[in-house]
C-alpha positions as CSV (number, residue, x, y, z in Angstrom):
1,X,42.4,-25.1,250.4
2,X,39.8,-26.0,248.0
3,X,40.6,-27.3,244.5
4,X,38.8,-28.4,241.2
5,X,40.7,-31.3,239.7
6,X,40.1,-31.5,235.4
7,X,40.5,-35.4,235.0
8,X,39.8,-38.4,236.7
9,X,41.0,-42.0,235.1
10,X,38.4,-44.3,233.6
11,X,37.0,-46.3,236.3
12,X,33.8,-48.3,237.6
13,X,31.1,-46.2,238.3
14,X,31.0,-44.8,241.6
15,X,34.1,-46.4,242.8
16,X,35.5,-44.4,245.7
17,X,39.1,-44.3,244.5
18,X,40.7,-42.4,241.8
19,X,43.4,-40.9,239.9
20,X,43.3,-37.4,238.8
21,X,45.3,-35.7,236.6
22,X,47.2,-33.1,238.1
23,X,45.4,-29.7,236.7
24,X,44.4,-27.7,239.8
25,X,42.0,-24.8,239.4
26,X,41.0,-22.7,242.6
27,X,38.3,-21.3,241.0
28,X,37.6,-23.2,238.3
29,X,36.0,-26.5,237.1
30,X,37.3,-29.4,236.1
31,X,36.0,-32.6,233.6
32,X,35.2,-36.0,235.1
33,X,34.4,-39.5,233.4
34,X,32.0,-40.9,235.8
35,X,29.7,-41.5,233.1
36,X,32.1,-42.2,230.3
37,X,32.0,-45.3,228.3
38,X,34.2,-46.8,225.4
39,X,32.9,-46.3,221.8
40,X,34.3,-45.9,218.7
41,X,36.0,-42.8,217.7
42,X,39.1,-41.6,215.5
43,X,42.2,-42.1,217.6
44,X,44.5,-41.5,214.9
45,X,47.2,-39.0,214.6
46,X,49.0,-38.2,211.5
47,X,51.3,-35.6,210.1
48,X,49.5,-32.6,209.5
49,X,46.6,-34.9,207.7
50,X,43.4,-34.0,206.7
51,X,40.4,-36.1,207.5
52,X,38.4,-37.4,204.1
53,X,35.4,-38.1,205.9
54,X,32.2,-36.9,204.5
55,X,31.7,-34.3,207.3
56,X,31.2,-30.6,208.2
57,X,33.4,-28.0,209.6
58,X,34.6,-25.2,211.0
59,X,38.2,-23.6,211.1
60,X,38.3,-21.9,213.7
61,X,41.7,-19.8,213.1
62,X,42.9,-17.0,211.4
63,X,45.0,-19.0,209.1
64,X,43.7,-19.3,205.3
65,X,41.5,-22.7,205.0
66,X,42.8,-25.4,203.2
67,X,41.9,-26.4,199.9
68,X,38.4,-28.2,199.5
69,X,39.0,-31.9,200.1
70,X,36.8,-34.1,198.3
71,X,33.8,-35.2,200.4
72,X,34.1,-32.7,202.8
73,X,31.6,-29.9,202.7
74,X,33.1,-26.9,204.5
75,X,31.1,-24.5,206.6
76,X,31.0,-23.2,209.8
77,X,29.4,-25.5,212.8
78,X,27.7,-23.4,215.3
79,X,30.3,-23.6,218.5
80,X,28.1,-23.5,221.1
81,X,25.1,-25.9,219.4
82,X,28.8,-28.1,219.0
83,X,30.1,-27.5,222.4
84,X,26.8,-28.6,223.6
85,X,26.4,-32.2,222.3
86,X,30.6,-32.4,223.3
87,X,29.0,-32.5,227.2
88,X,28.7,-29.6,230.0
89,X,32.4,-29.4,231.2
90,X,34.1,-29.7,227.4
91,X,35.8,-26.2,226.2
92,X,38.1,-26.4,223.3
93,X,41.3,-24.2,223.3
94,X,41.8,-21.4,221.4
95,X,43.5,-21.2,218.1
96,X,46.6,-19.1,218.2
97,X,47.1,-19.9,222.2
98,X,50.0,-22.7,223.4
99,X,49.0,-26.0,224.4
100,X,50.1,-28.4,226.4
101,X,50.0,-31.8,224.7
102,X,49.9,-35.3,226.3
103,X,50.9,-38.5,224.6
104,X,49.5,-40.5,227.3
105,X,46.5,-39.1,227.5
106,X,46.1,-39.6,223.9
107,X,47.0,-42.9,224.1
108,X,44.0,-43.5,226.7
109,X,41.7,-42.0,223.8
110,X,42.6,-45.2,221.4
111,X,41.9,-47.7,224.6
112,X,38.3,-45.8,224.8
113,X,37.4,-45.8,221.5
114,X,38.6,-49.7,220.7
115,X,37.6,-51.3,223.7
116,X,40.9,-52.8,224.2
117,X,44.2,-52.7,225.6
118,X,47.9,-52.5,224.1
119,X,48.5,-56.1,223.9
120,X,51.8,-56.0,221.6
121,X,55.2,-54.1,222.3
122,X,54.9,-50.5,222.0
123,X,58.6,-49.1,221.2
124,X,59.7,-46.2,223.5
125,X,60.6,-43.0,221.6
126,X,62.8,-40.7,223.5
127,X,62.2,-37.4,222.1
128,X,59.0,-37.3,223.3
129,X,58.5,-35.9,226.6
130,X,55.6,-36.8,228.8
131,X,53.9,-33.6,228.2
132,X,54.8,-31.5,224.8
133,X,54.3,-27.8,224.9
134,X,53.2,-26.6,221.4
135,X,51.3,-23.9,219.7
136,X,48.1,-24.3,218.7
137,X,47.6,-23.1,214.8
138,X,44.0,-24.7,213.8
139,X,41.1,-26.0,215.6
140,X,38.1,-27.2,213.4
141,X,34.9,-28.9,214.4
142,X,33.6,-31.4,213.0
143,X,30.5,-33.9,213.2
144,X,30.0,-36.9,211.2
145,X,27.4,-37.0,209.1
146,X,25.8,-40.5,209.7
147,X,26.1,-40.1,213.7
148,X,26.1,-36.6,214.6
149,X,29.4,-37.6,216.7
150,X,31.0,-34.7,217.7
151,X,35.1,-34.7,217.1
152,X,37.8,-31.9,217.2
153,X,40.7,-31.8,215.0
154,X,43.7,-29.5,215.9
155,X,47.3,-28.5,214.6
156,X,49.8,-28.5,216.7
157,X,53.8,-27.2,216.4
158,X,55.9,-28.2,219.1
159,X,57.9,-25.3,221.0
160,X,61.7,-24.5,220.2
161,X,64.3,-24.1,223.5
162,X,63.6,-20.8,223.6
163,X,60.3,-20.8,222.9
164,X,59.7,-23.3,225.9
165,X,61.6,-20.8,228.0
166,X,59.1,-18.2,227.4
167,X,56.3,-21.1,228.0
168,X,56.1,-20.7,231.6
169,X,55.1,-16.8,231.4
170,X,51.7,-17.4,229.4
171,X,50.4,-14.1,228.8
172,X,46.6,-16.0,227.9
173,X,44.1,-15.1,230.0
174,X,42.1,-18.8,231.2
175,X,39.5,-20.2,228.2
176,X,35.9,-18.7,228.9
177,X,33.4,-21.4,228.7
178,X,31.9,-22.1,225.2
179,X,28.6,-23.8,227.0
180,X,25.3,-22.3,225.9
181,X,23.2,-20.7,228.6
182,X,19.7,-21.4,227.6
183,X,19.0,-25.2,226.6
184,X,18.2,-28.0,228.1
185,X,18.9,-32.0,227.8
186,X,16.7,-35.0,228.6
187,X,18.1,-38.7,229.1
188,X,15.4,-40.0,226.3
189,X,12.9,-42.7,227.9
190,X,11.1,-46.1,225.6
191,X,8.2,-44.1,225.4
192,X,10.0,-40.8,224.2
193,X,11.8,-43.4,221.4
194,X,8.6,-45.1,220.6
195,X,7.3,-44.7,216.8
196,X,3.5,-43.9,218.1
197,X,4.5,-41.6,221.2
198,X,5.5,-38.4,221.3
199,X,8.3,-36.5,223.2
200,X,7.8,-35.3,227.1
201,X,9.1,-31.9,228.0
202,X,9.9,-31.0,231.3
203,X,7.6,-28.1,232.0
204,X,10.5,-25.7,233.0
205,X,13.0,-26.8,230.1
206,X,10.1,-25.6,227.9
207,X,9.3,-22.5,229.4
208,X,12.1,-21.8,229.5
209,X,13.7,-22.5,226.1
210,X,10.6,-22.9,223.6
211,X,8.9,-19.7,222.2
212,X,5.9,-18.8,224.7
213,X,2.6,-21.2,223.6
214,X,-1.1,-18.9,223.4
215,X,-3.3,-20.6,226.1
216,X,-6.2,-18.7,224.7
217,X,-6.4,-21.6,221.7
218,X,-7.6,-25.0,222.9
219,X,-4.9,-26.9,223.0
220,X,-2.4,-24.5,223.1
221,X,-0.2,-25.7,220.0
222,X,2.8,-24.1,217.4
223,X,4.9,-25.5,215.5
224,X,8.6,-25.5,215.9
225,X,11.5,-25.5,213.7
226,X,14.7,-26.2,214.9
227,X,18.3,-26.6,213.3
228,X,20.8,-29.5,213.7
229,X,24.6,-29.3,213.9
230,X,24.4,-29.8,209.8
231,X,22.0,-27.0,209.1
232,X,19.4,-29.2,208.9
233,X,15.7,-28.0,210.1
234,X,13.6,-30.0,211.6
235,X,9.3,-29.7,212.4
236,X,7.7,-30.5,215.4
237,X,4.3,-29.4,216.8
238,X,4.5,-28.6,220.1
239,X,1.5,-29.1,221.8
240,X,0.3,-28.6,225.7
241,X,-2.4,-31.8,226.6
242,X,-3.2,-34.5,228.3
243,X,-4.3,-35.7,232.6
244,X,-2.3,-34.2,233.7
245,X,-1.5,-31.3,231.2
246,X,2.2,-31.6,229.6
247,X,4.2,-30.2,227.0
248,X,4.5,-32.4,224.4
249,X,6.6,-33.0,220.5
250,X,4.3,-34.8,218.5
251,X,4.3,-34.4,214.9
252,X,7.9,-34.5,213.5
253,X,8.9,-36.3,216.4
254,X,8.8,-39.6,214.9
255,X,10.6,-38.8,211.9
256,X,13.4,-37.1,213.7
257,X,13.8,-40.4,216.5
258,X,13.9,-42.6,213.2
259,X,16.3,-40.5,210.8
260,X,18.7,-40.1,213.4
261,X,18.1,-43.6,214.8
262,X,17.7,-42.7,218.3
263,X,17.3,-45.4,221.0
264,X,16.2,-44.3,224.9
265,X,19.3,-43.6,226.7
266,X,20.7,-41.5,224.4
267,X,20.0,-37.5,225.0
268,X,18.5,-34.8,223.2
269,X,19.2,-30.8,223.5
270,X,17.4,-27.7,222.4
271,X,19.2,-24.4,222.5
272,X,17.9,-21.1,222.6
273,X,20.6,-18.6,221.0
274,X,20.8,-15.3,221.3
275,X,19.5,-14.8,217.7
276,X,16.2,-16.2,218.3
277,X,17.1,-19.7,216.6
278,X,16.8,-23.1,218.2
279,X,19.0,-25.7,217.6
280,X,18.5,-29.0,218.2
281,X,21.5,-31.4,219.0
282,X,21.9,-35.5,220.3
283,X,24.3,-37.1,223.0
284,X,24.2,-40.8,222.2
285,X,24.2,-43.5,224.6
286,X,28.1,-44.5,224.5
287,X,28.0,-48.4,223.7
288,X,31.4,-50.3,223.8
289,X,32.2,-51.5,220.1
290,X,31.8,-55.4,220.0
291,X,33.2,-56.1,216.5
292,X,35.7,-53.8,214.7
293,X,35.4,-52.9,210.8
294,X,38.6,-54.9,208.9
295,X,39.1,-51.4,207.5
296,X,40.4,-50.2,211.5
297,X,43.5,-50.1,212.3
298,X,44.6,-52.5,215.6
299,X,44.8,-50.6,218.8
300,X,48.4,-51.6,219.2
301,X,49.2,-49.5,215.4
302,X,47.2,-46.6,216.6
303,X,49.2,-46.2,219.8
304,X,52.1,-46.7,217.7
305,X,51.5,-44.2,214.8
306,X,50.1,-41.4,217.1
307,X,53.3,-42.1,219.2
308,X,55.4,-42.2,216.1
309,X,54.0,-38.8,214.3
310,X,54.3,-37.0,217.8
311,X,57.6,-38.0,218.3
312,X,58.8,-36.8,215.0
313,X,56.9,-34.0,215.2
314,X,59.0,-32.8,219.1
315,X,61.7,-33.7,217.1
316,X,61.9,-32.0,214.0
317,X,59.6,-28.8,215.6
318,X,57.0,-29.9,213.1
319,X,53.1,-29.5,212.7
320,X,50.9,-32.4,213.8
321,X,47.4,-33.1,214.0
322,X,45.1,-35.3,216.8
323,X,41.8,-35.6,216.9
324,X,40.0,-35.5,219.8
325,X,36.5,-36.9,220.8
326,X,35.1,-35.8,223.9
327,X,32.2,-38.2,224.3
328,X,35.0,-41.2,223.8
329,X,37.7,-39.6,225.4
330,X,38.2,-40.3,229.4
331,X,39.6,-36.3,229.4
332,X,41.1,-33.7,227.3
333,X,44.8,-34.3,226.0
334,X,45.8,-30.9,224.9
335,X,45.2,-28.4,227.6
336,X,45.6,-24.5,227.9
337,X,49.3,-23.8,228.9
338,X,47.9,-21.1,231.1
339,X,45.8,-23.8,232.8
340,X,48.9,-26.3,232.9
341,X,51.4,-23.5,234.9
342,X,48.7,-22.4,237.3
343,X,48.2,-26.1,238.3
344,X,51.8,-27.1,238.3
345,X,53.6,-23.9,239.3
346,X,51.3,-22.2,241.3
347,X,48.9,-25.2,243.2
348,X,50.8,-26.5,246.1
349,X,49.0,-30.3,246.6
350,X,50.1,-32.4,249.1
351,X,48.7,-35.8,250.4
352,X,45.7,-35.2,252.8
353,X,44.5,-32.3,251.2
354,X,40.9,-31.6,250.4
355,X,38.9,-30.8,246.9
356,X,36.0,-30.1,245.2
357,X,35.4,-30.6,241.1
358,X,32.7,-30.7,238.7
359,X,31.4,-34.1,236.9
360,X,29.3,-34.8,234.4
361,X,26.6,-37.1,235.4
362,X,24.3,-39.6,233.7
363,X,21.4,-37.5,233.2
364,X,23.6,-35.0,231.2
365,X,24.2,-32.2,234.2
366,X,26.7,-31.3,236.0
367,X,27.4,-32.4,239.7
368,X,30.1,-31.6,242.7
369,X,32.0,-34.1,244.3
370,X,34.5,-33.6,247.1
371,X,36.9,-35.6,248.3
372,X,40.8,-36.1,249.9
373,X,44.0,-36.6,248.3
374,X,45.7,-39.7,248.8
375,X,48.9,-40.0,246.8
376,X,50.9,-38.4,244.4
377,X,52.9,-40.4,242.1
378,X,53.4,-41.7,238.2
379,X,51.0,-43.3,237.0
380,X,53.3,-45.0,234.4
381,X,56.8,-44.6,236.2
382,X,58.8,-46.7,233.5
383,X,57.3,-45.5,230.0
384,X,56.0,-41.7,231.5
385,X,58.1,-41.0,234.1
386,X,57.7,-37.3,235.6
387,X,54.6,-36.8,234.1
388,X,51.8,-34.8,235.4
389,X,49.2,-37.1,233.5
390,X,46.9,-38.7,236.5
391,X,49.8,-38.3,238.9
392,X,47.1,-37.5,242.0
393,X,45.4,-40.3,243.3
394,X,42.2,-39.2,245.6
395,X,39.0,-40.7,247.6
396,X,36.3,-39.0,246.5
397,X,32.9,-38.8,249.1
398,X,29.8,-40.0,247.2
């Protein structure tokens, strides 16, 4: 029996043994962190909150918007230019679906995006469960406007009794991928970064996703205009030169490396959409966080204030928000219910048992590792006992 596994716990790179979260999908693919690495992010999570950052967005509900907060601009992100710079295997649920939330997983967010451990005493708050089934009122995208960092904020209402009865019969069909289907993404290189070069474009990525160049002029040339996640346009020429011949960004290219301040290792993607538009979007490098602004909060408060608000929240069958970082966070922490029963309800795993699931690898693509399951068990028996958070521990075959 052949499975795709959605998480895998933060880990040394290419280190044979891990834990997996227990979301089983036949069929389907799953999101790895062999690549990930801690940066900042927003770990909070407050009581239906709005974020006052200076940043775009989308609501993606039916729900009526909120009123304007001051230095937001609201308007509508383009999903699949966001869902793009989130990373290959990163689909955000659907407003108006149930969820399943995880605490713990939310907690391993704020250890990501600080760099550090819980080092002080974290109380225990018994009326919140390991995993918290809620609906899902509100997602809205955001990016922030100084770093292009792509973040997710979403309401959440925990379930009544009865409500949590009907959980286990979701009547959502699974989430269809968000992912664009004509881009491509290049790891950037010194010379790509460098103020007097240009930018190299594999020859199939642009064939395949510029506008066709005239070979009749000499060079062929055009220019290009392409959109980033905040509307903005940007100008390059793109020109076909050189021993041997390649496709290259020259003009504009500069300008763009230095307003975004774009260093090699970090990525760049161009999308093609079905509207004749390209979009232009970055991946940057992830870079643990040395020295924290006064202005953060500890990591020991954030674990305790998300924990607090969530627990009032399962308590009190209140709204919530989280917000959720998929280039920070080692995996997604609120999950399709219809995703959660299949894996749960309907996946038999057992020790010794082989699987197959998708990871996101270095140079920004997506790659199939199998492997064999080696235990089943909590990964944090005394706070999270009988959760399904990481609770299947596998060898996977590099």
């Amino acid at each position: 029996m052949w499975m795709a596994s959605s998480f895998i716990r933060s880990c040394p790179l290419y280190s044979p043994l891990h834990w997996v979260q227990r979301f089983c999908d036949c069929e389907g693919s799953g999101r790895g962190g062999l690549t990930r690495r801690p940066r900042r992010t927003r770990a909070s999570l407050s009581s239906d909150e709005s974020s006052s950052r200076s940043v775009k967005e989308c609501v993606c509900s039916t729900s009526p918007s909120p009123a304007p907060v001051e230095g937001v601009e609201k308007r509508c992100l383009n999903s699949e230019l966001w869902h793009a710079c989130a990373g290959p295997l990163v689909c955000l649920p659907t407003a108006g679906t149930r969820v399943v939330y995880f605490p713990q997983g939310h907690s391993e967010q704020v250890v990501a995006s600080t760099n550090k451990e819980v080092e002080g005493h974290i109380p225990n708050y018994p009326s919140l469960p390991p995993q918290l089934f809620c609906q899902l009122h509100k997602v809205t995208m955001h990016a922030d406007a100084e770093t292009d960092e792509v973040y997710a904020q979403m309401t959440l209402q925990p379930l009544n009794l009865q409500e949590q009865k009907d959980a286990y019969f979701p009547i959502e069909m699974d989430v269809l991928s968000k992912q664009p289907t004509n881009y491509f993404c290049k790891t950037l290189t010194a010379s790509d970064t460098s103020t007097h070069g240009g930018f190299s474009v594999p020859r199939r990525a642009a064939e395949k996703v510029f506008p066709p160049l005239d070979f009749s002029q000499q060079p062929p040339a055009q220019e290009l205009v392409a959109c980033d996640l905040h509307d903005v346009e940007w100008k390059f020429r793109h020109i076909y030169r050189g021993q041997p011949k390649r496709h290259l960004l020259t003009t504009g290219w500069s300008i763009f490396v230095s307003a975004k301040r774009l260093v090699a290792g970090d990525s760049v993607l161009f999308i093609w959409n079905e509207k004749n538009q390209l979009l232009l979007g970055i991946r940057r490098l992830n870079r643990p966080q040395t020295v924290m602004p006064s202005s953060f909060l500890s990591s020991d408060s954030m674990h305790i204030g998300l924990l607090a608000a969530a627990a009032h929240a399962a308590a009190t069958n209140s709204r919530f928000t989280v917000f959720y970082n998929p280039r920070a966070s080692p995996s997604e922490f609120v999950i399709p219910l219809s995703k959660y029963v299949k894996a749960v309800y309907h996946t038999r795993v057992s020790v010794g048992m082989r699987f197959r699931m998708l990871f996101e690898t270095e140079e920004c693509s997506v790659r199939r590792y199998m492997g064999t399951i080696t235990g089943i068990s909590d990964l944090d028996p005394v706070r999270w006992p009988n959760s399904h958070w990481r609770s299947v521990k596998v060898n996977l075959i590099l």
